[in-house]
PyMOL CGO cylinders between C-alpha atoms (Angstrom):
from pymol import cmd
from pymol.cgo import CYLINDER

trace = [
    CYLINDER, 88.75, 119.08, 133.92, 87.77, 122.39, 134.86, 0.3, 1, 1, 1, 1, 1, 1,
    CYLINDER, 87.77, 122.39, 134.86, 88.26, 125.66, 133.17, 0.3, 1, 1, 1, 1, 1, 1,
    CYLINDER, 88.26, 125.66, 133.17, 91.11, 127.92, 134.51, 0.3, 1, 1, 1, 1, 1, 1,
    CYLINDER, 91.11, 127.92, 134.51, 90.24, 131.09, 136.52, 0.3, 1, 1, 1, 1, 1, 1,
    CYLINDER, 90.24, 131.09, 136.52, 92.36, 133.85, 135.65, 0.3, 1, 1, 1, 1, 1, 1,
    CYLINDER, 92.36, 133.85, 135.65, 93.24, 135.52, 138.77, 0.3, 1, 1, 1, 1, 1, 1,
    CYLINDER, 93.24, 135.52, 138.77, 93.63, 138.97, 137.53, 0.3, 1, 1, 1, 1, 1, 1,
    CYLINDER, 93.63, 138.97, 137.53, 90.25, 139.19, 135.76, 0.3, 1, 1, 1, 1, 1, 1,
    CYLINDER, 90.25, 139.19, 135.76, 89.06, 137.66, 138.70, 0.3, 1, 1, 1, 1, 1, 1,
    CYLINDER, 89.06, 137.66, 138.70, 89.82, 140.50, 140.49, 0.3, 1, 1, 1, 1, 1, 1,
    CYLINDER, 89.82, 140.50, 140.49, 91.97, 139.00, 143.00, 0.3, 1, 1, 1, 1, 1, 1,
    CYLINDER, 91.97, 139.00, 143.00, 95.07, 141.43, 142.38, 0.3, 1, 1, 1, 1, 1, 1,
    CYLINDER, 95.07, 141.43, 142.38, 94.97, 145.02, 143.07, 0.3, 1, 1, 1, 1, 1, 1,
    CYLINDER, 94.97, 145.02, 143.07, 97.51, 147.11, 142.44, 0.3, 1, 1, 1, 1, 1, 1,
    CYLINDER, 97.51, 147.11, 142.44, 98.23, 149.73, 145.04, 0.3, 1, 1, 1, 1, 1, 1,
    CYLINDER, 98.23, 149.73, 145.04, 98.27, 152.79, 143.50, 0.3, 1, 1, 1, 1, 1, 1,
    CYLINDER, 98.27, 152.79, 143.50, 99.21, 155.03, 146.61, 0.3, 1, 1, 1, 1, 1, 1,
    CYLINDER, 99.21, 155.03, 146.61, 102.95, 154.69, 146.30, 0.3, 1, 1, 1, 1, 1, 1,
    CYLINDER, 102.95, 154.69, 146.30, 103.15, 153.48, 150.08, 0.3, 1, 1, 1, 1, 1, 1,
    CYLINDER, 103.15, 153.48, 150.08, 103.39, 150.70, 152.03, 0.3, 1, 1, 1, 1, 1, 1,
    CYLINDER, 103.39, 150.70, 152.03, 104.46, 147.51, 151.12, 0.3, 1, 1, 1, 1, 1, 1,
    CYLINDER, 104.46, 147.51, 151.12, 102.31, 144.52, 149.66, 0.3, 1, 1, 1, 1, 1, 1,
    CYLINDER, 102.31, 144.52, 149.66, 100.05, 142.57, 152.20, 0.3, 1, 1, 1, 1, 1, 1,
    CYLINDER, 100.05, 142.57, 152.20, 100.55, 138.90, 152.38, 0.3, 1, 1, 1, 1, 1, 1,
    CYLINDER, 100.55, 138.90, 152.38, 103.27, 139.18, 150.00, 0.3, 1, 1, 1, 1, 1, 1,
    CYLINDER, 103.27, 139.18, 150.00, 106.37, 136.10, 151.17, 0.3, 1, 1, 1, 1, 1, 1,
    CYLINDER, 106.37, 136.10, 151.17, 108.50, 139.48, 150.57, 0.3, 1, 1, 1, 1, 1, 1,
    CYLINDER, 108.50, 139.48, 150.57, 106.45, 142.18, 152.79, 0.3, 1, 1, 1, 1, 1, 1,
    CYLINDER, 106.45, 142.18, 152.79, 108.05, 140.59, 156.17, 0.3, 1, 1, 1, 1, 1, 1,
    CYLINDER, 108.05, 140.59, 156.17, 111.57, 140.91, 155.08, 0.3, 1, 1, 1, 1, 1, 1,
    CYLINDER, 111.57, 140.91, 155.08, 111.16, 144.52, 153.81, 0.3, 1, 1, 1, 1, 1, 1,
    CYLINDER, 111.16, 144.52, 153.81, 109.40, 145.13, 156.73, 0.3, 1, 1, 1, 1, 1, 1,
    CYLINDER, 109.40, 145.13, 156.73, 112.24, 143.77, 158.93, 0.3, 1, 1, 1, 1, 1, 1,
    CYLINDER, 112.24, 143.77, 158.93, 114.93, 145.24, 156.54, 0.3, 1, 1, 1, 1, 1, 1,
    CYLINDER, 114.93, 145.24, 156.54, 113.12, 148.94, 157.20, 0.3, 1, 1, 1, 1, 1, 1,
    CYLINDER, 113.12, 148.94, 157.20, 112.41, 148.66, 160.73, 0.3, 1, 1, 1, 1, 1, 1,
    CYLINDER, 112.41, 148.66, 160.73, 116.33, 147.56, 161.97, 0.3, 1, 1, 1, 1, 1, 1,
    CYLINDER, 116.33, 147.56, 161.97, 117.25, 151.12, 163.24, 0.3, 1, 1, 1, 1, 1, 1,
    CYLINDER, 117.25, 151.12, 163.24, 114.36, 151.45, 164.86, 0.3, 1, 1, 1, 1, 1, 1,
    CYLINDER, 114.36, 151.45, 164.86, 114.02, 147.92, 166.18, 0.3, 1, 1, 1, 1, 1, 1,
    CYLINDER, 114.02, 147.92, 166.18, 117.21, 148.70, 167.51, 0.3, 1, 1, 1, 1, 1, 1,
    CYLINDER, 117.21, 148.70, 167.51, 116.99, 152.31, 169.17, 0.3, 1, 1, 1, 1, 1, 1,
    CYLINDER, 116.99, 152.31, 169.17, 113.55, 151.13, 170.56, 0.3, 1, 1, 1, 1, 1, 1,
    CYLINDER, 113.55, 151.13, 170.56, 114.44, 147.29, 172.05, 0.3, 1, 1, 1, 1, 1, 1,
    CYLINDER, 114.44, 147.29, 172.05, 117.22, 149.96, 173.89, 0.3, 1, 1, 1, 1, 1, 1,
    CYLINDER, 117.22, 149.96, 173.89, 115.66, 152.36, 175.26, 0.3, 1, 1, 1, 1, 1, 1,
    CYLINDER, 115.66, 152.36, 175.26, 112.60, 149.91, 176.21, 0.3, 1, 1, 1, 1, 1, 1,
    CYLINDER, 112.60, 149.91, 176.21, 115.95, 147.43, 177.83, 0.3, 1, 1, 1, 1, 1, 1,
    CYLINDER, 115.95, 147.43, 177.83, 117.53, 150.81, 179.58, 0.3, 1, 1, 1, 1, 1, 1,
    CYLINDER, 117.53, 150.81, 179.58, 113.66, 151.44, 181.52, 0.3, 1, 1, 1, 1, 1, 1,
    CYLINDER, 113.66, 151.44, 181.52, 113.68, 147.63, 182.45, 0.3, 1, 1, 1, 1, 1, 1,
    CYLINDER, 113.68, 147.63, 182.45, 110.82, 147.12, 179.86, 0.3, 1, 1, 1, 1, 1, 1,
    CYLINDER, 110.82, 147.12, 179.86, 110.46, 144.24, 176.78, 0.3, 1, 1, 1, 1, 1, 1,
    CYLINDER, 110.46, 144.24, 176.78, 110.34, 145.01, 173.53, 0.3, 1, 1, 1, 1, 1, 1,
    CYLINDER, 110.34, 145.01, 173.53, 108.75, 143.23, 170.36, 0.3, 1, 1, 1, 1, 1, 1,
    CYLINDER, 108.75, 143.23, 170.36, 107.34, 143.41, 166.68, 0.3, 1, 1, 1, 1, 1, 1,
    CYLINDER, 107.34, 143.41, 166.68, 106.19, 141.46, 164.03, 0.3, 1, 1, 1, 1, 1, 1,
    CYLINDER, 106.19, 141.46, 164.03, 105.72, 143.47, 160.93, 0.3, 1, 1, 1, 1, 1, 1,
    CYLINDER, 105.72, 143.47, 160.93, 103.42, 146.56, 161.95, 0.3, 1, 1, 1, 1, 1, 1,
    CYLINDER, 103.42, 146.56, 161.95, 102.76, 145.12, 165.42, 0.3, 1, 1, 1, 1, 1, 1,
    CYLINDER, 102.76, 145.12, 165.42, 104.25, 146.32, 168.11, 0.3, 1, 1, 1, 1, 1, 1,
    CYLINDER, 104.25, 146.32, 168.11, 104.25, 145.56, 171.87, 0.3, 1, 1, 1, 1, 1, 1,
    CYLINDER, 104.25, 145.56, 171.87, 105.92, 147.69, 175.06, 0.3, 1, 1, 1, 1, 1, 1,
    CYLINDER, 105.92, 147.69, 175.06, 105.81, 146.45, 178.76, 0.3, 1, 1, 1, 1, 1, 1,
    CYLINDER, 105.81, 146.45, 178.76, 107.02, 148.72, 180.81, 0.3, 1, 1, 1, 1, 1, 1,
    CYLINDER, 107.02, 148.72, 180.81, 106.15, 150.70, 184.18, 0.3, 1, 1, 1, 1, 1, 1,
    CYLINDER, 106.15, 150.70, 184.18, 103.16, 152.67, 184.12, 0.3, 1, 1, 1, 1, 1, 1,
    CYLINDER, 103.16, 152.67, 184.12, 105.20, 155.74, 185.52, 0.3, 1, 1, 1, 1, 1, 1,
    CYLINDER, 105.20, 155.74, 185.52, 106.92, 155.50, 181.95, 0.3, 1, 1, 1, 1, 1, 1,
    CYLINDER, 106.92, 155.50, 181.95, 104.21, 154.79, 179.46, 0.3, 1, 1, 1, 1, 1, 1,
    CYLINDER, 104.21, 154.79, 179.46, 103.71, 158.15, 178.04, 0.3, 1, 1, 1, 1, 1, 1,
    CYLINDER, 103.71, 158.15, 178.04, 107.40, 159.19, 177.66, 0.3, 1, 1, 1, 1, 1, 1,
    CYLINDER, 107.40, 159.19, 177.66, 107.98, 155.72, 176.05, 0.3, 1, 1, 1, 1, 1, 1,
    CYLINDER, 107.98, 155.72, 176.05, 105.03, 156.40, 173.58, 0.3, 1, 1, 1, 1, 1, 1,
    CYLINDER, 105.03, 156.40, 173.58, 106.28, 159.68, 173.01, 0.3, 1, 1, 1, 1, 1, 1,
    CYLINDER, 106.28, 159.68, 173.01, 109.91, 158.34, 171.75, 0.3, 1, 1, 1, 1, 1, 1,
    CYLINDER, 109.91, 158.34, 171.75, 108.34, 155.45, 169.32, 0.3, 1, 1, 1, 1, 1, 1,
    CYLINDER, 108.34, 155.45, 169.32, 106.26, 157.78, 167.74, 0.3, 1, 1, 1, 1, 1, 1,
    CYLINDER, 106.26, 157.78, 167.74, 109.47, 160.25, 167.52, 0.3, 1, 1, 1, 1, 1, 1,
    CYLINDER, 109.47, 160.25, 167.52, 111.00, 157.45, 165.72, 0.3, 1, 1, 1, 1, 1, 1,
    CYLINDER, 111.00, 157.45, 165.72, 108.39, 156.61, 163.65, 0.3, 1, 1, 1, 1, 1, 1,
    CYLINDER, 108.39, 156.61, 163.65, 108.09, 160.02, 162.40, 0.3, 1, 1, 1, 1, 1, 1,
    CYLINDER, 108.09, 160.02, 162.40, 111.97, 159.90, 161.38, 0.3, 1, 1, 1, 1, 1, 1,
    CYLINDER, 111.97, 159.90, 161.38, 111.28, 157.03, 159.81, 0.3, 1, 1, 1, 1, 1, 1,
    CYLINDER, 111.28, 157.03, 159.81, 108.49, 158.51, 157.84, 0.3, 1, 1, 1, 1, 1, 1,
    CYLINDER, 108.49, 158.51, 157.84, 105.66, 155.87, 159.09, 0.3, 1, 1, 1, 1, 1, 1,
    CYLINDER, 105.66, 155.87, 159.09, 102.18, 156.55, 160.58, 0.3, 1, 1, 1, 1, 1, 1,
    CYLINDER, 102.18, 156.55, 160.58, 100.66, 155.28, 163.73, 0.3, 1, 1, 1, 1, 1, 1,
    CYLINDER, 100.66, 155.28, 163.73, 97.10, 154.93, 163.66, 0.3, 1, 1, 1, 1, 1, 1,
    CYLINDER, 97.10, 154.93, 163.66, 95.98, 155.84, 166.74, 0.3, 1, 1, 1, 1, 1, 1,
    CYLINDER, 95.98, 155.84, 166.74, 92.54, 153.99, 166.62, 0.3, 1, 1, 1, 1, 1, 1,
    CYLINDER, 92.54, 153.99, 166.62, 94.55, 150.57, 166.49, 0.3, 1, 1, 1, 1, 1, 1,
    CYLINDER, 94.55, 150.57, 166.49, 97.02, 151.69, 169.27, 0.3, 1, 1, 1, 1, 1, 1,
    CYLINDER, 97.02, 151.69, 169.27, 95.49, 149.90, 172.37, 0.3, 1, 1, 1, 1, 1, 1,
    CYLINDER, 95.49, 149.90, 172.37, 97.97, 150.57, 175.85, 0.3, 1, 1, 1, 1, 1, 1,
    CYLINDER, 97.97, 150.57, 175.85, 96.89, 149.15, 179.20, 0.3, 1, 1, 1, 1, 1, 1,
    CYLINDER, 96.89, 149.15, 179.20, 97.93, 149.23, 182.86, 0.3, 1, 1, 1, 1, 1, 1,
    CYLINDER, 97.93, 149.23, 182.86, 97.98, 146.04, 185.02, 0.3, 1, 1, 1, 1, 1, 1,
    CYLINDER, 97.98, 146.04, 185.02, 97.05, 146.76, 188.86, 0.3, 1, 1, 1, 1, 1, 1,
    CYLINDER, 97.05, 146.76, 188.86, 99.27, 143.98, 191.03, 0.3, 1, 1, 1, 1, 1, 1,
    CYLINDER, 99.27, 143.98, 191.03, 97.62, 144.55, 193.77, 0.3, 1, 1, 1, 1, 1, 1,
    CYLINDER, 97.62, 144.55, 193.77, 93.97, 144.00, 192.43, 0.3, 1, 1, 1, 1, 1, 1,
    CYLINDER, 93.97, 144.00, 192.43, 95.48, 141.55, 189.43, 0.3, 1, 1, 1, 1, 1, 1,
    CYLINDER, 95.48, 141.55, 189.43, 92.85, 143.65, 186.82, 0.3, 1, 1, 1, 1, 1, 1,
    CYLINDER, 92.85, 143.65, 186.82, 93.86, 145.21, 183.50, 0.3, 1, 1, 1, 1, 1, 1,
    CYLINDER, 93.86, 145.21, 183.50, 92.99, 149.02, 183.01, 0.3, 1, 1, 1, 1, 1, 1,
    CYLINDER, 92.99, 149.02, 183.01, 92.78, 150.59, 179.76, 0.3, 1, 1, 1, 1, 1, 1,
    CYLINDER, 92.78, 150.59, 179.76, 95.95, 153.47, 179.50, 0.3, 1, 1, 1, 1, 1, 1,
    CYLINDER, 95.95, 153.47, 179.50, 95.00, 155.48, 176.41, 0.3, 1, 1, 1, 1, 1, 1,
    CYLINDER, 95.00, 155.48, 176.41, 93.89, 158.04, 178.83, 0.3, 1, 1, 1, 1, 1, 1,
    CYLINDER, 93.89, 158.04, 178.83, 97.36, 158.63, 179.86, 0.3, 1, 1, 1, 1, 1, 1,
    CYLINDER, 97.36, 158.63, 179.86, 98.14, 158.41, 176.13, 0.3, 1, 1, 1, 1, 1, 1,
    CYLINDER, 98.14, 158.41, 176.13, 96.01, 160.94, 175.23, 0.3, 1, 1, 1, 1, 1, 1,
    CYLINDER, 96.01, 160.94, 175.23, 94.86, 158.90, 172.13, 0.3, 1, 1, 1, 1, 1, 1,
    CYLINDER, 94.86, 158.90, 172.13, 90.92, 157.76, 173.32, 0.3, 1, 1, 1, 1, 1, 1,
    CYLINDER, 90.92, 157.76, 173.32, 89.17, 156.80, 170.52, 0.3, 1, 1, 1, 1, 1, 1,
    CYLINDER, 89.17, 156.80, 170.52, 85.94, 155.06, 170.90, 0.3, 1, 1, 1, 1, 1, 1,
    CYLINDER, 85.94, 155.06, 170.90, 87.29, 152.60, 168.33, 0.3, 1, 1, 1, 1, 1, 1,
    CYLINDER, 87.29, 152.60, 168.33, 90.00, 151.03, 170.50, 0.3, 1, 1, 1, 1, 1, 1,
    CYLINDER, 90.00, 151.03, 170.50, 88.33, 151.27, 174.42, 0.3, 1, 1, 1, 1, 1, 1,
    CYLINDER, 88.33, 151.27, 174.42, 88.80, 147.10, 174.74, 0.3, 1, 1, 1, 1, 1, 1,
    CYLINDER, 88.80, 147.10, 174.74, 88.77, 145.57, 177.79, 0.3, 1, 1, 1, 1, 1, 1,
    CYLINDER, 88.77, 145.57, 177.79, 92.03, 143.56, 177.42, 0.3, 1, 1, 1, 1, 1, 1,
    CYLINDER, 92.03, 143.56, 177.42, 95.40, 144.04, 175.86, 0.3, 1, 1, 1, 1, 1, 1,
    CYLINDER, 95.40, 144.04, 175.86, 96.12, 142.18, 172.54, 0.3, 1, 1, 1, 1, 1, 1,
    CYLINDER, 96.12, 142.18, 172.54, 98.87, 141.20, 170.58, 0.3, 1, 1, 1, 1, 1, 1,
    CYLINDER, 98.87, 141.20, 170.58, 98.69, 139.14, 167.03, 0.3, 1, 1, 1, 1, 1, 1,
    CYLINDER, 98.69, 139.14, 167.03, 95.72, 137.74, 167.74, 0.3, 1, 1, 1, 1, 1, 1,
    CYLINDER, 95.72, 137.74, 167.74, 96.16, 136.91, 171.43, 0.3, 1, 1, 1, 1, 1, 1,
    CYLINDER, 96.16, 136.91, 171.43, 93.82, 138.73, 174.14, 0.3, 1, 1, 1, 1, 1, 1,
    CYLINDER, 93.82, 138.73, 174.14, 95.80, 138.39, 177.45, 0.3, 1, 1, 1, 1, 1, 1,
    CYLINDER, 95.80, 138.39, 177.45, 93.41, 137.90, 180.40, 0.3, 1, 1, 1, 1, 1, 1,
    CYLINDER, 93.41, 137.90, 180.40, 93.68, 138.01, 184.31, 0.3, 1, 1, 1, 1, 1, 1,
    CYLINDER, 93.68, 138.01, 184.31, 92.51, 134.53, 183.70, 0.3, 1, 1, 1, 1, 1, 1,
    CYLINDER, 92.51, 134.53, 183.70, 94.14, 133.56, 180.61, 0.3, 1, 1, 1, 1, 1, 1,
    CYLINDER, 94.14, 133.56, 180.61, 95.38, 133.95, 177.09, 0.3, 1, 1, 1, 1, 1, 1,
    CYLINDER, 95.38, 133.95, 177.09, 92.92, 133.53, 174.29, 0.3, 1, 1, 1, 1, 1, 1,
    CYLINDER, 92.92, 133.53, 174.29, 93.60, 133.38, 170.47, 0.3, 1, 1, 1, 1, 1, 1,
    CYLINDER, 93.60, 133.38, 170.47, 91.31, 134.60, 168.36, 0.3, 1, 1, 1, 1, 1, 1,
    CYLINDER, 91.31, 134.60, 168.36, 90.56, 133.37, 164.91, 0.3, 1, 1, 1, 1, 1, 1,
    CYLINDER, 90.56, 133.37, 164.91, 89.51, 135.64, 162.42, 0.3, 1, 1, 1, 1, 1, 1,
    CYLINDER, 89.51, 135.64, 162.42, 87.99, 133.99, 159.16, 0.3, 1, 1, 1, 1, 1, 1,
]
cmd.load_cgo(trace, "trace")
């Protein structure tokens, strides 16, 4: 039989001494998540519906497809909400891209964003681990 590992002295559990946020990979953090985010699941799955657009999130993730002609303005209100709401954006995760019908090619939008960082200049859009291609979807795997 082997010996127990304690998992605190194992330093597997740390606590989170910021006072923010909620606990990563908790069974919990989804739900609060969820619970915190209704009002502004709501007002933005609107507003994204009103422009013709679609509208999704899973926990901190967040996706928008709508016209180009309204990317900035819808950008603009979700980071009007978030503020109420008292959450940050990270700008060097947000990624936005524009998709040209007529050449079928994905364009990196921060520009029109104003948010360029060299940290997020990809090549594709992604979303929970999915990189959306002209010529596919791929999921990555992160280990």
């Amino acid at each position: 039989m082997s010996p127990k590992l304690s998992v605190s002295k194992a330093g597997l559990i740390r606590q989170n001494k910021s006072g923010r946020g909620i606990p990563q990979d908790s069974p919990i953090s989804d739900l609060i998540a969820n619970v915190y985010m209704h009002d502004f699941d709501i007002k933005m799955n609107d507003y994204v519906l009103a422009r013709g657009g679609y509208y999704a999130r899973y926990s901190d993730d967040i996706v928008v497809l709508i016209d180009e002609s309204l990317l900035k303005e819808a950008y603009d209100f979700m980071k009007t909400l978030i503020n109420e709401d008292k959450i940050e954006i990270n700008d060097k995760k947000t990624d936005a891209f524009t998709f040209d019908k007529a050449t079928g090619q994905f364009k990196n939008g921060l520009d029109i964003l104003g948010t360029l960082h060299p940290f997020n200049q990809k090549q594709y859009p992604q979303y929970l681990g999915f990189i959306m291609r002209e010529d596919g979807v791929l999921f990555v795997v992160t280990l």
